[in-house]
N, C-alpha and C positions, 0 to 999 in steps of 0.2 A: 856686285851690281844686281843679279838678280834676286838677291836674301834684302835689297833698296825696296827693290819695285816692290817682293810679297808685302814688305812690313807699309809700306804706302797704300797697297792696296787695301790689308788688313784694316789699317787706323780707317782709310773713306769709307769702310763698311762700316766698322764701329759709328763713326759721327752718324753715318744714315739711318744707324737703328737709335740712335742715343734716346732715352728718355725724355720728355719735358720736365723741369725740374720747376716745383712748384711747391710755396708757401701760402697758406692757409692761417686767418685768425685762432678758429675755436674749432675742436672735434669734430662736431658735429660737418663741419666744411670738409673736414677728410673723408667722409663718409661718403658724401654725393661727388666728391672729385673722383675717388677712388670706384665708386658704382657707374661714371662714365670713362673714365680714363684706364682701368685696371691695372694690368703689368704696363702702359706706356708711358707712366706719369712717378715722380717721384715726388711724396709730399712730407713740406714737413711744418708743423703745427706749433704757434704761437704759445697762446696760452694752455699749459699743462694742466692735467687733473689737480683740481685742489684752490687752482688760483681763480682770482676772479679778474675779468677781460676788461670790467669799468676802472681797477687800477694796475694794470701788469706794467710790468719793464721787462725788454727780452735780455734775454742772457749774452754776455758776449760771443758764445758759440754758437744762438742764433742769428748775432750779426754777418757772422762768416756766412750761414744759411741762404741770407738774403744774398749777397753777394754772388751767388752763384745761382741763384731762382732766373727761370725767364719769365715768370709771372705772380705777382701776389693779390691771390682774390681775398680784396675785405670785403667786410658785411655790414659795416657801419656801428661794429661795439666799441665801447668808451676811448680805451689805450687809443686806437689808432689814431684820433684827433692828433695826439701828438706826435705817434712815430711814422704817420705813412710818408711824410717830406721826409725826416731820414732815413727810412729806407728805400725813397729814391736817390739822397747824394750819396746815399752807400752802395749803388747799382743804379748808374745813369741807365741804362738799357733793360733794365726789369719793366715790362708793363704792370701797371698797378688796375686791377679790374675791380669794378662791386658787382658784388653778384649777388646783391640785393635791387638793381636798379630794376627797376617800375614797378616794384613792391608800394603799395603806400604805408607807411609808417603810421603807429599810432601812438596816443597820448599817454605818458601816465601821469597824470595827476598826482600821484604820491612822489613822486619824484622831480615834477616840473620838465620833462625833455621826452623825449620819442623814444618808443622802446626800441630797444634793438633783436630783442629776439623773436626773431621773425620766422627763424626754422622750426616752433614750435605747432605751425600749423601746417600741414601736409600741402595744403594748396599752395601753398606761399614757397616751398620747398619746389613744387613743379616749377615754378616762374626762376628758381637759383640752378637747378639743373640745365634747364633753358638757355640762360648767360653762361654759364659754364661750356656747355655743350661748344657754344658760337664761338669763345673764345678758345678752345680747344684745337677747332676746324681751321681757326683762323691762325693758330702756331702750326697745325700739322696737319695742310688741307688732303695729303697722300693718305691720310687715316678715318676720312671723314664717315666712311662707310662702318668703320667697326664704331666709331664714339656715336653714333645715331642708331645704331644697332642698341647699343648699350644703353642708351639713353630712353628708346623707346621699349627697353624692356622695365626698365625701374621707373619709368612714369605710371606701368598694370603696377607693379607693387604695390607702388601709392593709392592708386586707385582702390587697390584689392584691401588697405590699411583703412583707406576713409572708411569704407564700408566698413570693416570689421570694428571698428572706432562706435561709428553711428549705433551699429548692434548693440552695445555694452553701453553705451547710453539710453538708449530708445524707452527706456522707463523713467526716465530721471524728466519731471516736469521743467517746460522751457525754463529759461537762467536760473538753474539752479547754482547756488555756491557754494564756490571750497574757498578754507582758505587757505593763505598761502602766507610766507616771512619777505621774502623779496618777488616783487612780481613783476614774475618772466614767464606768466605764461597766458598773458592777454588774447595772443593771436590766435591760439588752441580753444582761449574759451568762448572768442568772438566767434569763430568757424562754425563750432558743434552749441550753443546758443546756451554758453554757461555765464558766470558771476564770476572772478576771484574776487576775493577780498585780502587786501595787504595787511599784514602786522607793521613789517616795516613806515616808516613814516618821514619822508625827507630824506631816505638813504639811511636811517640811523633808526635804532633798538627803540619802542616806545617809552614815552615815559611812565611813572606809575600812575598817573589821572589817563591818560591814556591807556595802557591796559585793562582799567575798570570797565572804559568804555568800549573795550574790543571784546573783553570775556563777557557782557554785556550783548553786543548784538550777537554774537556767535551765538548763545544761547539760544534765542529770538530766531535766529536761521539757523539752529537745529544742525549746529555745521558737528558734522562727523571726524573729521582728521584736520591735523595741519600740515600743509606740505613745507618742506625745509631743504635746502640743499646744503652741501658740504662746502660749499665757498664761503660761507655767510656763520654767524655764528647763532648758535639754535636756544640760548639763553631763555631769547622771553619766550620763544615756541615753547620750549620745553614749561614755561612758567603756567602760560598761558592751558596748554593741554593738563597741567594736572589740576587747575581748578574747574576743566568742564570734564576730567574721565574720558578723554580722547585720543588717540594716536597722535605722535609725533613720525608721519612717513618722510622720511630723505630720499628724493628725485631729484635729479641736476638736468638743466637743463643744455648743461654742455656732454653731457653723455655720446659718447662715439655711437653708444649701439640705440641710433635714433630711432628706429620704428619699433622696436620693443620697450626704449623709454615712456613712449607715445601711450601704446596700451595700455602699459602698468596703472602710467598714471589715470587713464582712462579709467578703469577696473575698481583704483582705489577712490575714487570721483564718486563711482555707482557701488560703490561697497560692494565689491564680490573677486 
C-alpha cells in the first residue's frame, strides 16, 4: 500500500513538471520557442534542413509527433495549406496557433502570393515571440514569470542585432540591391531599405531570354554576389555568376542559427 501511494505520488509530480510538448513548421521557429520556453518546452520541427516548406510532406514518424504536441505554432509557409486540418483530425486536442498573426504579409510578385518568410526581418521576429510568449502563459500560466523573463531578455538581443545590422549597412546607399534565386528575403530588405532582386521567376529556373535579361540588369546594378540557398537548386545562379565574375553565396533562410544568419547575410550585402 504504501510502495501505491509513493509510486502515485511520484507519477503527480512527474505530470506537474511535464514539459509542453510542441511542434514547429521551420527551424527557425525552434529558435524563438526554445529562447522563450528553454528546458520547459519540447519541440519538434517539420520541415528538415535541405527540404523546402513551399512542398514538404511530413514523415510518418512525425505524424506520431503531432499526436502527442499540445500545440502547433505555424507561420503561414506553403505545406501547411494542406496539412494543418490533418494534423488536427490527427490530434483533436492540439491547439493550432500562427505566430505570425498581426504581422502584415507582403507581396511577391515573382511568385503571385504572400511571402511567408517573415522571420527574416528582426522586427517581425519581436511580434512571433510575442504570440508565442501569450500562448505559452496560456498552456502554463504557473510559469509565466520565467517565459516573460525569457522573453524580455531575447527582445535586447534583438534589439542589440537591429543595431549591429544597421552598422554594417550604414554605407550602403538607400535600396541598394542584391540579388537573390528564390526570394525569401523581402522582409530583411524592406526593414534596413534594401532591393532583392529575384532570379527565380514564377517558382521556376529562368529561361535563356530571360537570363540575358537578368545578367543584363545585374550588370547595370553593379550587383556583387548571388545569394542561393540549399533547398532550391543553384543552376542558373551558378550560370548567371560566371558571366558577371561574381560570388555564388548560399544563405538559407531556414537556418536554426537565426541571428547570425541575419548578419552574415548582412556583411555579404555590404561586401565585408
Amino acid at each position: 500500500m504504501i510502495k501505491l501511494i509513493f509510486f502515485m505520488l511520484i507519477s503527480s509530480i512527474t505530470l506537474l513538471q511535464a514539459n509542453i510538448n510542441i511542434v514547429v513548421s521551420v527551424l527557425p521557429q525552434k529558435t524563438f520557442v526554445k529562447a522563450i520556453g528553454k528546458d520547459k518546452v519540447n519541440i519538434s520541427v517539420m520541415v528538415k534542413p535541405g527540404s523546402s516548406p513551399h512542398t514538404y510532406e511530413p514523415k510518418p514518424s512525425q505524424m506520431k509527433n503531432i499526436s502527442k504536441a499540445d500545440i502547433y505554432f505555424s507561420i503561414g509557409v506553403e505545406f501547411e495549406k494542406v496539412w494543418l486540418n490533418k494534423f488536427k483530425n490527427q490530434n483533436k486536442d492540439m491547439i493550432i496557433s500562427d505566430c505570425s498573426s498581426s504581422i502584415k504579409k507582403e507581396y511577391i510578385k515573382e511568385h503571385n502570393h504572400l511571402d511567408p518568410h517573415i522571420w527574416t526581418s528582426p522586427n517581425n521576429v519581436k511580434i512571433i515571440v510575442k504570440n508565442i510568449l501569450d500562448k505559452l502563459i496560456f498552456l502554463d500560466p504557473k510559469n509565466k514569470d520565467f517565459y516573460t523573463k525569457n522573453y524580455k531578455e531575447y527582445i535586447r538581443k534583438i534589439d542589440i542585432l537591429n543595431q549591429n545590422i544597421e552598422n554594417i549597412l550604414s554605407n550602403l546607399p538607400k535600396n541598394s540591391k542584391f540579388m537573390v534565386f528564390h526570394p525569401a528575403w523581402g522582409y530583411f530588405a524592406k526593414q534596413f531599405n534594401l532591393t532583392q532582386v529575384a532570379i527565380e521567376i514564377d517558382g521556376k529556373s529562368p529561361k535563356p531570354k530571360d537570363m540575358i535579361k537578368i545578367i543584363q540588369q545585374a550588370k547595370k546594378q553593379n550587383i556583387k554576389a548571388i545569394f542561393t540557398a540549399p533547398e532550391f537548386s543553384q543552376k542558373a545562379s551558378k550560370q548567371i555568376a560566371k558571366q558577371l565574375n561574381i560570388k555564388v553565396i548560399q544563405v538559407s533562410p531556414l537556418n536554426p542559427k537565426w541571428e547570425q544568419n541575419l548578419l552574415n547575410l548582412a556583411k555579404a550585402i555590404a561586401n565585408k
